[in-house]
C-alpha positions as CSV (number, residue, x, y, z in Angstrom):
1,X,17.5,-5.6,24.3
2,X,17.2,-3.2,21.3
3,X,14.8,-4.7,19.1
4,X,14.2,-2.0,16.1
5,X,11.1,-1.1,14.7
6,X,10.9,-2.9,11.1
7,X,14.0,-4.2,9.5
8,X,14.5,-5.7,6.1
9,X,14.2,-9.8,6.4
10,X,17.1,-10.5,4.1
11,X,19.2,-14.0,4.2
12,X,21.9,-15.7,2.4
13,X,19.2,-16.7,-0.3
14,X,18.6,-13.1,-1.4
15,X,22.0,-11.9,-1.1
16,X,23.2,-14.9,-3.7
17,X,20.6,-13.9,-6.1
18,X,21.5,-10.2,-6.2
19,X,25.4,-11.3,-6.9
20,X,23.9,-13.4,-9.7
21,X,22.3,-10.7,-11.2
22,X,25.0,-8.4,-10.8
23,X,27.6,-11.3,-12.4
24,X,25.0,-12.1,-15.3
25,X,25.7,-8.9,-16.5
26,X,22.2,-7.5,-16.7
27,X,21.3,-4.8,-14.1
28,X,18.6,-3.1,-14.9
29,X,14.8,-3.9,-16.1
30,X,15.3,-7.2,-17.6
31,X,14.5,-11.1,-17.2
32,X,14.1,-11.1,-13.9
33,X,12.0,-7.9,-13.6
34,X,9.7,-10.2,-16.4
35,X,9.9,-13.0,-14.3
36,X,8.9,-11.4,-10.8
37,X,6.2,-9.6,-12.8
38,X,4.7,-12.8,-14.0
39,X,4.7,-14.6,-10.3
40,X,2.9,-11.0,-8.7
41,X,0.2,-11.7,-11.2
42,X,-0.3,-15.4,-10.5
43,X,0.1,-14.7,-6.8
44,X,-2.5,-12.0,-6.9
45,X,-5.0,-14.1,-9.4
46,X,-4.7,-11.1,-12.5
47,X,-3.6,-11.8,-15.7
48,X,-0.7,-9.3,-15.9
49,X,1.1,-7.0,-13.5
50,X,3.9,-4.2,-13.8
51,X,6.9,-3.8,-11.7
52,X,8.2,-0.2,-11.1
53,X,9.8,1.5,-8.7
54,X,7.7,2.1,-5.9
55,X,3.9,2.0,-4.9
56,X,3.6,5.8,-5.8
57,X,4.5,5.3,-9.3
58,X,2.1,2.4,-10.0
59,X,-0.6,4.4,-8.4
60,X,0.3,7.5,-10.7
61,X,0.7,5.6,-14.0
62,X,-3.0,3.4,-13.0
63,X,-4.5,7.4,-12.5
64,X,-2.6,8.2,-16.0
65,X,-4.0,5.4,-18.1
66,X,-7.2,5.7,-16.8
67,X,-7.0,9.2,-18.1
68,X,-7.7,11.2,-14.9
69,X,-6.3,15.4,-14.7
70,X,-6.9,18.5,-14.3
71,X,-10.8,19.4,-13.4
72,X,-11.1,15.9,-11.8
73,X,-11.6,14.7,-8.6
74,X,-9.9,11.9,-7.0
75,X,-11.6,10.6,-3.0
76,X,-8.9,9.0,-0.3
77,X,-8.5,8.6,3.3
78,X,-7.3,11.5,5.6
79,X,-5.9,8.6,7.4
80,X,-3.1,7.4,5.5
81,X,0.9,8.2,4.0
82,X,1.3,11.1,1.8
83,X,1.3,8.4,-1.6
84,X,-1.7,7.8,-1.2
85,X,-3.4,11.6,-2.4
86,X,0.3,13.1,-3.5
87,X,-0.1,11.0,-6.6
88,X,-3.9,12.7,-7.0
89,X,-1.4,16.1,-7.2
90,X,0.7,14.7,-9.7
91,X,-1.8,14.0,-12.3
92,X,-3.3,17.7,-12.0
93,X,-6.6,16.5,-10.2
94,X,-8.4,17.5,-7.1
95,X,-7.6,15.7,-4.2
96,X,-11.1,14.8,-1.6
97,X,-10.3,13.3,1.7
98,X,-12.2,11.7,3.5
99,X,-12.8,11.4,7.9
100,X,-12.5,7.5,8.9
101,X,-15.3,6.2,11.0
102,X,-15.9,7.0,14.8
103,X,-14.7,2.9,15.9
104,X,-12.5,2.2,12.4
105,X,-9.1,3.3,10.3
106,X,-11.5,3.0,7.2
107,X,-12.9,5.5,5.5
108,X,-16.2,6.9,6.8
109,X,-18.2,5.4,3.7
110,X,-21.5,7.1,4.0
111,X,-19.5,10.4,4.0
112,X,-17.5,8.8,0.7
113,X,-20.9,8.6,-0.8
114,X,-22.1,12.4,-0.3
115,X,-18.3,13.5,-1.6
116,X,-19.1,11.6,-5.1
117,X,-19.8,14.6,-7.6
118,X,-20.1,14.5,-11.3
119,X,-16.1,15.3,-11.5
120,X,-15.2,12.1,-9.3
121,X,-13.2,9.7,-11.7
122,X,-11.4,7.4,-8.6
123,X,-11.9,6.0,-5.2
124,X,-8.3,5.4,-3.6
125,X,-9.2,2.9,-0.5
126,X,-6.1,2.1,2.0
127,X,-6.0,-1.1,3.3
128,X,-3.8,-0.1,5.9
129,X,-1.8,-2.4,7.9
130,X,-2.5,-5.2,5.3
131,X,-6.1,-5.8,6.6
132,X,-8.7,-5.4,3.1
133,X,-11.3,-2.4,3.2
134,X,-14.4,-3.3,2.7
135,X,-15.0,-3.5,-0.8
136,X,-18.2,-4.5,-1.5
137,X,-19.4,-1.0,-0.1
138,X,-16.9,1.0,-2.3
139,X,-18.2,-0.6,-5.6
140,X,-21.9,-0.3,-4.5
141,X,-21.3,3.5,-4.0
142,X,-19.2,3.6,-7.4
143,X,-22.6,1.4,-9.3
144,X,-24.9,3.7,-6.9
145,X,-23.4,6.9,-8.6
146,X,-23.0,5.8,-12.0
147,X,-25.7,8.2,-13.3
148,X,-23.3,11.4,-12.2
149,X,-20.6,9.7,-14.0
150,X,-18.5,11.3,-16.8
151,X,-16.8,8.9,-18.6
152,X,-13.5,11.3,-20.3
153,X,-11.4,8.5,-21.8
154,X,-11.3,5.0,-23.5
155,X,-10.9,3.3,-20.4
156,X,-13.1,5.0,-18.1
157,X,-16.1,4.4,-20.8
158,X,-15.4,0.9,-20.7
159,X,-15.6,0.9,-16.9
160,X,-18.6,3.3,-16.6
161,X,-18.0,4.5,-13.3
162,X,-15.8,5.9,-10.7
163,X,-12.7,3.6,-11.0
164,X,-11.6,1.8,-7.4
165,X,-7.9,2.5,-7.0
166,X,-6.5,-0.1,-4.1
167,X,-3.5,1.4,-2.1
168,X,-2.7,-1.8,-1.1
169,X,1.3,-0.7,-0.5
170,X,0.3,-2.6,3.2
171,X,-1.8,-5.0,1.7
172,X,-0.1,-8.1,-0.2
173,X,-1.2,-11.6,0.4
174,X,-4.0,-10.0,1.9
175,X,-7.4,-11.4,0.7
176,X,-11.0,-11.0,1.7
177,X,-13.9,-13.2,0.9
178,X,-11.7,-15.7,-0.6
179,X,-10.1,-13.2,-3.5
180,X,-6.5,-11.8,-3.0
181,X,-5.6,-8.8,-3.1
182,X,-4.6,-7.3,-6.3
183,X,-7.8,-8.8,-7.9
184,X,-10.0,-6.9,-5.6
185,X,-10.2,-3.3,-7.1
186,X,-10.2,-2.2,-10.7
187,X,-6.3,-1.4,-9.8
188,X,-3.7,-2.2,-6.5
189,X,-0.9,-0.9,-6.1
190,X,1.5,-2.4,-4.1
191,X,4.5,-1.4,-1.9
192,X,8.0,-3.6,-1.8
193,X,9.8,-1.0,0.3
194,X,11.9,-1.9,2.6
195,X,10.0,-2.0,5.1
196,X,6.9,-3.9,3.5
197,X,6.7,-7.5,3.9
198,X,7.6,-8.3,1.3
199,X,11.1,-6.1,-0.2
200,X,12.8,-5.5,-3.0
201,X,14.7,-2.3,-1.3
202,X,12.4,-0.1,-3.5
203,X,9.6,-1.4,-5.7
204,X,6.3,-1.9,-6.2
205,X,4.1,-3.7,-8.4
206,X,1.0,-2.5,-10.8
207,X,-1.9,-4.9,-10.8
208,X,-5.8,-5.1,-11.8
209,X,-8.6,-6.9,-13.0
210,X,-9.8,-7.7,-16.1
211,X,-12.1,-4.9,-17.9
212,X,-14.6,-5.8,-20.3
213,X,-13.5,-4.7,-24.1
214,X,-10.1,-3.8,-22.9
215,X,-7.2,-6.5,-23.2
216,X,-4.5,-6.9,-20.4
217,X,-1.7,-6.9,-22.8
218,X,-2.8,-3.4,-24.0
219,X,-2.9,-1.7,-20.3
220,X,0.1,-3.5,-20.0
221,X,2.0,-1.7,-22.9
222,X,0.9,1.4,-21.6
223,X,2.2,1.3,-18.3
224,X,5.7,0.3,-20.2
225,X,4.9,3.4,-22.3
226,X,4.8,5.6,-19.4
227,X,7.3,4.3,-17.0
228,X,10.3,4.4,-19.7
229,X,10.4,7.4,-21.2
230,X,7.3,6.8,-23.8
231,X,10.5,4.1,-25.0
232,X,8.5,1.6,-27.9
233,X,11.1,-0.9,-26.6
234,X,12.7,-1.3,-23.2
235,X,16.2,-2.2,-23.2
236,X,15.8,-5.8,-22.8
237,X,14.0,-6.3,-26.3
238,X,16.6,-3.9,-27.9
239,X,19.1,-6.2,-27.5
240,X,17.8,-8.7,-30.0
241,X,19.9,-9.0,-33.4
242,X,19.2,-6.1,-35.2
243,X,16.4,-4.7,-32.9
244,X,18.3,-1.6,-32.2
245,X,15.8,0.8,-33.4
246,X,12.9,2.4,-31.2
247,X,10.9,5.2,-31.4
248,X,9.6,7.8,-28.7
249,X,5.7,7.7,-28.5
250,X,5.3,10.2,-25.8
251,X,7.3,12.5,-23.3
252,X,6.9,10.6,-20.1
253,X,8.2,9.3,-17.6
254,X,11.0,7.1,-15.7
255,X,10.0,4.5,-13.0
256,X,11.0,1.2,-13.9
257,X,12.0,-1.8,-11.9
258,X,15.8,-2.8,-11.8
259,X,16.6,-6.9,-12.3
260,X,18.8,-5.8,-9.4
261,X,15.4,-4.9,-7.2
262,X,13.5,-8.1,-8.6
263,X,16.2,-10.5,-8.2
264,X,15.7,-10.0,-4.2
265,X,11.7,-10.2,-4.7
266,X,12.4,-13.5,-6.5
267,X,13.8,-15.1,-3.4
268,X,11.3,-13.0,-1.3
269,X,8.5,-14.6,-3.1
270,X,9.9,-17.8,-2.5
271,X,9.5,-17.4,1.3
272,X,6.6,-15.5,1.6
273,X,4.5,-18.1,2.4
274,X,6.3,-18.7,5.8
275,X,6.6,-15.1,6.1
276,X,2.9,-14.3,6.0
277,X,2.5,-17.4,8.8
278,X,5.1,-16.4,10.9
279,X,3.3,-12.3,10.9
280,X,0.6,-14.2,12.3
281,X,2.1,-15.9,14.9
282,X,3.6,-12.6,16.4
283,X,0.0,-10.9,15.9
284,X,-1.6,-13.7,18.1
285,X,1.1,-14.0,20.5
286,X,0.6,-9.6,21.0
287,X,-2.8,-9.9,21.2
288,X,-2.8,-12.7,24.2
289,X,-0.6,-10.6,25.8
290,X,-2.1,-6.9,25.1
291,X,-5.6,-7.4,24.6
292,X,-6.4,-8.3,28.5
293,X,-5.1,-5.1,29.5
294,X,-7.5,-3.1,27.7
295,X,-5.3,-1.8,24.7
296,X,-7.2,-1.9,21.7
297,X,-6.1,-4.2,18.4
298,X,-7.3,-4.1,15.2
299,X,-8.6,-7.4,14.2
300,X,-6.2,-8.9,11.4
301,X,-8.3,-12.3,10.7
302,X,-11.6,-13.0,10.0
303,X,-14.3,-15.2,8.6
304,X,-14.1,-12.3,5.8
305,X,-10.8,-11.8,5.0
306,X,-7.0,-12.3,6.0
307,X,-4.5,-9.8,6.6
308,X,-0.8,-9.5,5.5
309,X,-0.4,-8.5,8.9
310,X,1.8,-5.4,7.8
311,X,1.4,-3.4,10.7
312,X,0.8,-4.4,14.7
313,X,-1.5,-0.3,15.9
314,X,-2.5,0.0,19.1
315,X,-4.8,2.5,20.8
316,X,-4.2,3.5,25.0
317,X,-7.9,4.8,25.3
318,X,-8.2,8.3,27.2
319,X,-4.6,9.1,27.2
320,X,-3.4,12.1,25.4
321,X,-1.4,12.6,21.9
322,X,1.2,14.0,25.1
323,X,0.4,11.1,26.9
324,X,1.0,8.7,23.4
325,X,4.9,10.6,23.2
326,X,5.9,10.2,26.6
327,X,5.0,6.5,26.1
328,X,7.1,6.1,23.2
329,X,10.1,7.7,24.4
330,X,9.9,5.0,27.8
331,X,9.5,2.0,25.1
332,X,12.8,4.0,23.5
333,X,14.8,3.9,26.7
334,X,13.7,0.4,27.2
335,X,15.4,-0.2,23.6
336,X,12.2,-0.9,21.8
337,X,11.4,1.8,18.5
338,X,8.1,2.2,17.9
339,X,6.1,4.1,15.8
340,X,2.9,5.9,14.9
341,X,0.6,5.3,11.9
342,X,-0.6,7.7,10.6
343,X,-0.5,11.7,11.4
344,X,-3.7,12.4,9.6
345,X,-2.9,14.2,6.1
346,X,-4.6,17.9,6.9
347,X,-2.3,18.2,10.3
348,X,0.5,18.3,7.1
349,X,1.9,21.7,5.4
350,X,1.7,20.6,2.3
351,X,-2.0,19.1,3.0
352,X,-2.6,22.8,5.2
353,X,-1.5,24.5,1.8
354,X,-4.3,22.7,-0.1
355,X,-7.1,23.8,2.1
356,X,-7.4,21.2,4.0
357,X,-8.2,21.4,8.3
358,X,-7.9,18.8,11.0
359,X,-10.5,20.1,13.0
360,X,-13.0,19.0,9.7
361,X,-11.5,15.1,10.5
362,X,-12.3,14.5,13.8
363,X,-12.5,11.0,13.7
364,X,-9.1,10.7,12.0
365,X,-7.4,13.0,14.8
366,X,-9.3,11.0,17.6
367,X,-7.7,7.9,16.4
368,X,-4.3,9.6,16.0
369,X,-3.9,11.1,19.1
370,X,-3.6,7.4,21.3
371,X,-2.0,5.7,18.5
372,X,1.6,3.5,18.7
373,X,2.6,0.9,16.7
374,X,4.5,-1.4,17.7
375,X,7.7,-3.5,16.2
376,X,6.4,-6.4,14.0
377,X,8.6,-7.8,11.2
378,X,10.1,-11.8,10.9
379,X,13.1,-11.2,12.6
380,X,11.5,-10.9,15.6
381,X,12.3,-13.8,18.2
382,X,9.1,-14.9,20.7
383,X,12.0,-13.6,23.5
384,X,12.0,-10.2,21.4
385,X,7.6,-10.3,21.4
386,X,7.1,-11.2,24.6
387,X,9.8,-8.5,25.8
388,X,8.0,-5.7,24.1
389,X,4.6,-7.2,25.5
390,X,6.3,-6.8,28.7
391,X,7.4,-3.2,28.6
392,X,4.7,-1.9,27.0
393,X,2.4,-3.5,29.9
394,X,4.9,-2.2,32.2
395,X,4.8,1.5,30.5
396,X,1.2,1.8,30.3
397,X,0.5,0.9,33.9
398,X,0.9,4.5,34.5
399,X,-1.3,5.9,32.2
400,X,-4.5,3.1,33.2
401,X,-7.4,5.6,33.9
């Protein structure tokens, strides 16, 4: 077999759609970027929601709004992608990262707590591989620390304290305790790579919950504002009789959504329902195959909360990161790709350039080292699962200490 690692899940349905934007005429952010926008909010339970062009801008424009740059401090995971703390970079601000715990990907959270200072203005969490962080902790350390807080714009004052920035690019249709991601932090950002689970080639989506004396509509407009050039009307609303005028309001930026993009997230959304089911059926049917041979799963469902079940990480314990290569290049012969998540950001140049040391993340490298993901997206077949549950069993019978 050659099963690849995560492939787009694209039918007929979303290939007819695209054509239909292309014939209609209207390419780029229009009616059905507005549309898709207004089904990611009702999905997520927010009143509002902003497509752009990826996860990384949505994160940069929530850090913008909220006023956050030079002299402040932004806290994230050492564990993660580079989007998560690039976007810190962008807007000028210090980037803190953060060990994970000794027997989890999340952040260590009493270490978050001694890392707030009076220059902290966000908390990025990662919910990585769709499975929620745990949330109530992060906004009883934000409320715990509200006395070093420093509010230095409108909308941090209305929030009075540190602001929780999701990175839920992993994370949508996730929800914990009941509440879906997206209405979880103050802002989520989510990913519709190509990869995610649910695509629209590039894209992501802007989301986040209501904030006492501020409207929706408000943080809405600004987000336009900064995704389209400081542009007082996007193309779209131009072409009404006569509306050809607009004025510039600020030199910013240029990461909007593409009708092109959304008309593929329109028929996405359609079918994400079965999607979401169908990641679960794959994650149970690994784990009853795995789990009995000692390799160690995260737990994706709960009496908490329920993963999007992005991402199917393993650990081999006691084998080497040498050990964890050789492994993947005999799943490769076999014609299975895997993968690793994540190489911890300080083992990075560009994170090595900032300061930053592996050997001050332990924790992070420990869980690193024996880590290989394995293929999990809805074109697998339960031949395809139960193959790569095979060789994998077969692989690691080598490496059992």
């Amino acid at each position: 077999m050659n099963i690849p690692f995560s492939p787009p899940d694209i039918t007929e349905q979303e290939i007819q759609e695209v054509c239909e934007a292309l014939r209609s005429g209207w390419i780029t952010t229009g009616p059905r970027t507005k549309e898709l926008e207004r089904q990611v909010a009702a999905y997520c339970g927010t009143k509002r929601a902003v497509c752009l062009n990826s996860q990384t801008a949505c994160a940069e424009m929530a850090l913008r709004i909220l006023g956050v740059g030079p002299g402040d401090e932004v806290i994230t995971s050492a564990y993660t992608y580079t989007a998560s703390a690039s976007v810190i970079c962008h807007v000028g601000a210090k980037v803190v990262l953060i060990d994970t715990q000794k027997d989890s990907l999340e952040m260590d959270y009493d270490a978050l707590e001694a890392a707030v200072t009076e220059r902290t203005k966000a908390i990025i969490p990662v919910d990585l591989a769709g499975i929620p962080c745990d949330y109530d902790r992060i906004f009883a350390i934000a409320e715990k620390k509200k006395a070093l807080f420093c509010a230095a714009s409108p909308l941090q004052e209305a929030l009075g304290r540190i602001a929780v920035m999701a990175d839920t690019a992993h994370s949508f249709g996730a929800s914990r305790k009941g509440v879906m991601a997206g209405s979880i932090a103050d802002f989520s950002s989510f990913s519709f790579h190509a990869v995610k689970n649910l695509t629209t080639a590039e894209g992501g989506a802007l989301t986040w919950r209501e904030i006492p004396g501020v409207e929706s509509d408000d943080l809405y407009r600004q987000v336009q504002l900064l995704s389209l050039h400081g542009q007082s009307k996007d193309a779209l609303a131009k072409t009404k009789l006569g509306a050809w005028e607009y004025d510039i309001v600020g030199t910013w930026y240029k990461c909007n959504m593409t009708d092109v993009a959304a008309a593929l997230g329109l028929v996405q959304m359609k079918r994400y329902a079965s999607l979401l089911q169908r990641r679960r059926e794959i994650i149970s049917r690994y784990d009853a195959a795995l789990r009995p041979l000692g390799v160690e799963t995260l737990e994706h469902y709960t009496d908490t909360y329920a993963s999007s079940g992005h991402l199917y990480l393993t650990r081999i314990p006691g084998i080497t990161a040498e050990e964890r290569n050789d492994i993947i290049l005999k799943m490769a012969e076999r014609g299975v790709a895997t993968n690793v998540h994540y190489k911890p950001l300080p083992m990075h140049t560009a994170y090595k350039a900032l300061g930053f040391d592996i050997a001050d993340y332990p924790n992070a490298y420990a869980h690193f080292a024996n880590e290989i993901t394995l293929p999990l997206h809805t074109r697998l077949t339960d031949e395809e699962i139960d193959y790569v549950a095979a060789c994998y069993a077969d692989v690691l019978k080598a490496y059992r200490k």
